[in-house]
N, C-alpha and C positions, 0 to 999 in steps of 0.2 A: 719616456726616455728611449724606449724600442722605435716608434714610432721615427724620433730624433736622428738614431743613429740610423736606420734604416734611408734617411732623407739625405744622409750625404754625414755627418756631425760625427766621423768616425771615431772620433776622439771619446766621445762619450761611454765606450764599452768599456773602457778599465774602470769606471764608477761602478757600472752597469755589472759587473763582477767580480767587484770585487770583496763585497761581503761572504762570496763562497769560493772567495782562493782555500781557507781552508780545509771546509769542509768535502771539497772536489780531491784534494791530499789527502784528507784521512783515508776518506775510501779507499782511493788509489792504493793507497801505502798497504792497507787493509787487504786488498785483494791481491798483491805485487810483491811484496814485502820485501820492497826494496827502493830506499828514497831514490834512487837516482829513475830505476823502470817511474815512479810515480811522478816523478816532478816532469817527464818526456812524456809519461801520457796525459799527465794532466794540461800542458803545454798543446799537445792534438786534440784532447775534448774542449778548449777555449776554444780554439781555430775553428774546430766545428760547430761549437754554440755559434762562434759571432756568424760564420757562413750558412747558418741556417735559420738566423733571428727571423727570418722570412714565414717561415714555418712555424712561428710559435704562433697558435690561437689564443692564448688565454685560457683554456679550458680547465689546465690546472694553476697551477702557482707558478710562475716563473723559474725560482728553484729548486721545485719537483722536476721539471723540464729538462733543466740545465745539468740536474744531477745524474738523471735516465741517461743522457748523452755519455756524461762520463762514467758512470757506471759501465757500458755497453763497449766503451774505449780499453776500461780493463779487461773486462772480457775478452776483446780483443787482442791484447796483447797477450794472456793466457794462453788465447789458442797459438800464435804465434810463438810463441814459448816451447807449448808439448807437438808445434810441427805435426797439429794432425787439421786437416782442411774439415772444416765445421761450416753448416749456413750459421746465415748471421743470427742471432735470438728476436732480434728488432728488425724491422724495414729498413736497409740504409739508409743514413739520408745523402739529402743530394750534397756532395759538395763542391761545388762551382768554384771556377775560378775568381780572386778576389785581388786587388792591389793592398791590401791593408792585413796585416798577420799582429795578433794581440801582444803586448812587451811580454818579456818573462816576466812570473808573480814571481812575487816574495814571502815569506813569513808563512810558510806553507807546514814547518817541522815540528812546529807546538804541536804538540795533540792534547786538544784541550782535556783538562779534568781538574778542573779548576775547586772543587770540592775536596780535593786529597791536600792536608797536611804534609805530607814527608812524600820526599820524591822518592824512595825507597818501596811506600808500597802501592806508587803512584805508574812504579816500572813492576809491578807485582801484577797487577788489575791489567794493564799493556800488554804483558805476555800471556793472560789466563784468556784473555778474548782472541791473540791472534791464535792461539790454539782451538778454539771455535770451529767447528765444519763451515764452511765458507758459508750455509745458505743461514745459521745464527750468528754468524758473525758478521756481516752483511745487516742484520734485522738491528743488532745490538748498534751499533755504527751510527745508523741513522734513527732510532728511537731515542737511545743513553745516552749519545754522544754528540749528534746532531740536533737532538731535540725537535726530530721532525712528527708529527702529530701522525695517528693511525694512518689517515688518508693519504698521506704526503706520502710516505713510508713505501706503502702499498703502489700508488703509482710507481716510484723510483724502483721498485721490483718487480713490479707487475704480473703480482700477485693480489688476492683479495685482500681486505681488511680481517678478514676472520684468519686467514691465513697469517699474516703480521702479527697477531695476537698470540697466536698458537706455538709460531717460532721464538715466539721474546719470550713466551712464557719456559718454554724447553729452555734455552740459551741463556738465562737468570737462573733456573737450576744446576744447570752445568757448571756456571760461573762460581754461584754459593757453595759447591762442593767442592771448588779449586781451591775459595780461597778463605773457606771460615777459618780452615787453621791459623791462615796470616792473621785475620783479620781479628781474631780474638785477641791480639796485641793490642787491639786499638778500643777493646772493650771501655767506656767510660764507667768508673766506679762509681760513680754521682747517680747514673741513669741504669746503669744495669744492663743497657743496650752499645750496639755498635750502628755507627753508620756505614752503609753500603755506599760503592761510590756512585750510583744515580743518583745519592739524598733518600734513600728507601729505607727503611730497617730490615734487618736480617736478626 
């Protein structure tokens, strides 16, 4: 499909991305916490994935790739935010001029957590993570929520795998001692246990 869209088929990139309209939002929202900063930065990391499909080798997953972009867009806006002039953390990439700018996405404000019962302490779990210090909240994001695999994860932070490990393992403790108080509401008397919202027990 890259191949496609790179040959003229410009049409083809709203396919082509749109499996990670949401997961490009959470982040955002995650590092921004503010839908309107995420939906405008999520809008400039499209623009710069499609002008820079050029540059993609393969080497990782396509939406390890895609993600590192928008990752690095929040970031940007950050620095833009506390108005203090920073180098960039990544290489810029190139972005050239293009005749073609991606529509607006949609359906960007579910933040999935599709395992929680009651929206009550589905808005419990939402606020205990964006309380998170940015570098586990960030880990949690794309491990719990993204369901991106050690490797994936690791790229999109560009950080080790051991490292990935070491922050998810801090950032599930942090998380379990925000919320076993809630979460003991949800004890099953059948089981004796609770579900955590990854599907893990706690």
């Amino acid at each position: 499909m890259i191949g496609r869209i790179l040959a003229g088929e410009k049409q083809l990139f709203h396919d082509l991305i749109r499996p990670l309209e949401r997961a490009v939002f959470v982040m955002l929202f995650s590092l921004l916490r503010s839908e309107t900063d995420a939906e405008d930065a999520a809008q400039e990391a499209f623009i710069k994935i499609y002008r820079n499909l050029s540059s993609f080798r393969g080497e990782a997953k396509f939406s390890t790739w895609a993600l590192s972009i928008a990752r690095n867009e929040g970031l940007a806006w950050l620095r833009k935010r506390s108005a203090r002039p920073e180098e960039p953390i990544e290489p810029v990439l190139d972005e050239g001029s293009g005749d073609f700018t991606p529509a607006l996405l949609t359906d960007w404000r579910e933040i999935p957590a599709e395992a929680l019962e009651r929206s009550e302490l589905r808005e419990c779990l939402r606020q205990a993570i964006l309380k998170l210090p940015p570098i586990y909240r960030d880990v949690v994001q794309l491990r719990d929520v993204q369901e991106l695999d050690i490797q994936e994860a690791a790229g999109v932070l560009g950080i080790s795998p051991g490292a990935v490990k070491v922050r998810l393992h801090r950032a599930r403790v942090m998380l379990q001692k925000e919320l076993v108080p809630i979460l003991k509401a949800y004890v099953s008397p059948a089981k004796g246990k609770m579900r955590f919202w990854f599907g893990r027990r706690v």
